[in-house]
C-alpha positions in Angstrom: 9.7 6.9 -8.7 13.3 8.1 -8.2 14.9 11.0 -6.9 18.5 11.8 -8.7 21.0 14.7 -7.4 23.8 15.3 -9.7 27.5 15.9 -9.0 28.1 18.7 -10.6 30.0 21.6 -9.5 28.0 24.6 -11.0 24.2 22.5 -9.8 22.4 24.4 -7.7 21.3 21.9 -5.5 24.1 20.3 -3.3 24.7 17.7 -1.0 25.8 19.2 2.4 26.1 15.9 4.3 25.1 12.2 4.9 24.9 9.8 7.3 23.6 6.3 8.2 22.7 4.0 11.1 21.1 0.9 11.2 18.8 -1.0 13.9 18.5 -4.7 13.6 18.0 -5.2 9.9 16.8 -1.9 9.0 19.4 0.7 7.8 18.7 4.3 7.3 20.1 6.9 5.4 19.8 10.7 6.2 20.8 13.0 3.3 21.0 16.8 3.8 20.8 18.7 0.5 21.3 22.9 0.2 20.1 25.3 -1.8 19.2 29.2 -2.1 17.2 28.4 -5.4 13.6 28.2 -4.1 13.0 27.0 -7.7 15.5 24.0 -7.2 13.8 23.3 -3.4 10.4 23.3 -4.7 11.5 20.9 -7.3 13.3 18.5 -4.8 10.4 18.4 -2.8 8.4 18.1 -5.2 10.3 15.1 -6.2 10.7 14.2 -3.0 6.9 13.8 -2.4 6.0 11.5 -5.5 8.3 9.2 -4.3 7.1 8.9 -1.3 3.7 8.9 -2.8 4.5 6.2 -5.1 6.1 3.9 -2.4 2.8 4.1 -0.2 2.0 0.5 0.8 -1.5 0.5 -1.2 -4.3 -2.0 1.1 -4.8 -5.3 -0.1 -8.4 -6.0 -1.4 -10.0 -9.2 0.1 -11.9 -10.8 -2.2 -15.4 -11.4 -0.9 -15.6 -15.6 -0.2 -18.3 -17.5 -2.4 -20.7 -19.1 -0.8 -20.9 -23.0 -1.1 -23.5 -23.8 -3.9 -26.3 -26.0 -2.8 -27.0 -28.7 -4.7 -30.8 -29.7 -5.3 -31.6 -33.1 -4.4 -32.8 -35.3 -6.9 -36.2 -36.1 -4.7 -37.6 -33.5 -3.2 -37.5 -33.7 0.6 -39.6 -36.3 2.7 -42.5 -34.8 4.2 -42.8 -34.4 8.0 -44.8 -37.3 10.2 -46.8 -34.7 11.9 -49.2 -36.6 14.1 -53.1 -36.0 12.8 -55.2 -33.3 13.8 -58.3 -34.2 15.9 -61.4 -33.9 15.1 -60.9 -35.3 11.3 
């Protein structure tokens, strides 16, 4: 999403002032816009709010790990040496 203000003379919506500042290796930029349209300041926020919408950081789905697949033996498993019951 993108959010455009025009230059034009007559546009309703103006740019009143700007500034920037930066911290380590982010920058910011803070833009103050005017208007006594409340048709133009609905749009910009408007505008304003898809973009920030769109630029949400969305979660990341894990995918579920597969369990290792057994492999049958080729002989079935040795029986137990159980000592013999008495009385038999």
């Amino acid at each position: 999403m993108t959010f455009r203000l025009f230059g034009l003379p007559e546009a309703e919506l103006r740019l009143k002032s700007f500034s920037s500042s930066s911290r380590g290796t982010r920058m910011t930029i803070r833009i103050e816009v005017e208007t006594s349209d409340p048709f133009e300041f609905g749009y910009a926020l408007r505008n304003l709010a898809e973009v920030q919408k769109g630029q949400r950081a969305k979660p990341k789905k894990t995918k579920p790990t597969p369990k290792p697949k057994v492999k049958p033996l080729a002989l079935p498993a040795p029986q137990l040496a159980l000592p013999k019951p008495e009385g038999l």
